[in-house]
N, C-alpha and C positions, 0 to 999 in steps of 0.2 A: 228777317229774323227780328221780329218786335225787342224782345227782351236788351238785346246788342245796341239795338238804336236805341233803347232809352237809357244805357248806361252810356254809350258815346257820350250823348247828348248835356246827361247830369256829372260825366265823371269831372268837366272843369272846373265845376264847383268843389266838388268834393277832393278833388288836390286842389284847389288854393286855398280850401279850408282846414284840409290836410288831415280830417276827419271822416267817417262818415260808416254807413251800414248799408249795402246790398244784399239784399235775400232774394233769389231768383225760385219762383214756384214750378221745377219740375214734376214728378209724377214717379212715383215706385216703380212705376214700367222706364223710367231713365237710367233704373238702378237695375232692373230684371228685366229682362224682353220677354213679353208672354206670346204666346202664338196668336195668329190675328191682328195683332198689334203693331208689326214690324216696321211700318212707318210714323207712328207715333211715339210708339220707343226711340226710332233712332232719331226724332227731333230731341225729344225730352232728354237721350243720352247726349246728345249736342250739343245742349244747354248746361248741364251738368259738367261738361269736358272745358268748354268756356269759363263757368264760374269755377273751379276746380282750380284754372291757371291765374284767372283773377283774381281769386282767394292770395297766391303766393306775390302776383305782379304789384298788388298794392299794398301788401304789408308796409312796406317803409314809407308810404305816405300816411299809415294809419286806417284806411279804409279798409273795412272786414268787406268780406263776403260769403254766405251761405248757401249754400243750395238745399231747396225743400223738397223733400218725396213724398208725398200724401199716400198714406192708401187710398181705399175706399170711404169716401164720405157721402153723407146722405144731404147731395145737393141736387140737381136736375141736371148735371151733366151728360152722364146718360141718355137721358130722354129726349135732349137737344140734338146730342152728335153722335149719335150710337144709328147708324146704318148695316143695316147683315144684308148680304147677299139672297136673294132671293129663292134661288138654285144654288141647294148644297153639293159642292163636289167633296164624296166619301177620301179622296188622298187627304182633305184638310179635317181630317175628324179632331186633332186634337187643337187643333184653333177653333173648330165653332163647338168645341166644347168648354174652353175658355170663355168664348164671346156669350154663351147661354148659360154659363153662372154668373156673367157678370150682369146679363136680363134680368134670369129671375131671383137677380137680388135689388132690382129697384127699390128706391126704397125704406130697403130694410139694412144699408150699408150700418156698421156700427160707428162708424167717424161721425162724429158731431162738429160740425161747420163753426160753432159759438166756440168749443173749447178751443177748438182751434185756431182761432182767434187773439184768444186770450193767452195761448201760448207763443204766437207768433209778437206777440207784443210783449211779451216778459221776451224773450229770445232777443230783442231787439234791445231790449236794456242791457245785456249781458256785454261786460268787457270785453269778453273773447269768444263770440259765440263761435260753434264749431263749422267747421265748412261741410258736414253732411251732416244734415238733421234728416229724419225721419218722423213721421205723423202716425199714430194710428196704429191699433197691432198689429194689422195686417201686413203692413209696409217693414215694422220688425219681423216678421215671420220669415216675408219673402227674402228680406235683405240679407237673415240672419241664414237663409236655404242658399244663397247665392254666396257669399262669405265660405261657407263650406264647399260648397261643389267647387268656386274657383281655389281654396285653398288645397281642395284633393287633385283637381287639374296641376296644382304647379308640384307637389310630390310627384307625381307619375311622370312628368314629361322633367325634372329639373335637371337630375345628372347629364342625362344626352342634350338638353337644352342648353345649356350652359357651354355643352364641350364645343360647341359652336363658334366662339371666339378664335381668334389669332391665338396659338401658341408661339409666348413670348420668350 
């Protein structure tokens, strides 16, 4: 797990200097699991659950940390690691209908690589920057579709969920 070993590696620096900025680059899919995706989500959710505890472990030495969700940006990601199955099995309609909007939007992603950039470096001046940032409206869309669905998940299940406890 790259990201772990290069914090290992930097965190002695950064408690004896007692300072310092971590921003860990996950993926909207760390924040939403799309179909198709299910092992890159659950890396990218893994990175996220990591820097989430790190974010609170190094507060009192001063060391931030953030986790980044990009949407879609128009880099060559895609084009590089983007493998589909050759033989589509009809049970998975609704993951390679995901994976072929994410094809036929090579490209024409609306994330811009440069602002993004330029935002991740204003972010990094920021005193306190937040421990979830998000990129890109896409990645607001999805987050803000996922905020909702788990906020209606925990009404429906909370009274019975809750009565679960030891009565004291």
């Amino acid at each position: 797990f790259g990201a772990a070993r290069v914090v290992k590696a930097a965190f002695p620096y950064l408690r004896k200097q007692r300072n310092g900025y971590i921003l860990n680059v996950a993926s909207i899919s760390g924040f939403c699991g799309f179909p198709g995706y299910a092992s890159y989500s659950g890396t990218k959710f893994a990175l996220a659950g990591i820097s989430e505890a790190m974010s609170s472990e190094f507060a009192d030495i001063n060391v931030k940390v953030s986790i980044l969700y990009p949407g879609r940006f128009r880099t060559s990601f895609f084009d590089e690691n983007q493998h589909t199955a050759k033989d589509i099995i009809p049970d998975y309609s609704s993951a390679i209908s995901i994976i072929k909007m994410f094809e036929e939007g090579k490209g024409k992603q609306a994330g811009d690589p440069e602002k993004l950039s330029d935002f991740i470096i204003k972010l990094s001046d920021e005193e306190k920057p937040p421990t979830h940032v998000f990129a890109g409206k896409s990645a607001y869309d999805y987050a803000q579709q996922k905020i909702e669905a788990v906020s209606a998940d925990i009404n429906k299940t909370k009274e019975k969920g809750a009565a679960t406890d030891f009565e004291e």
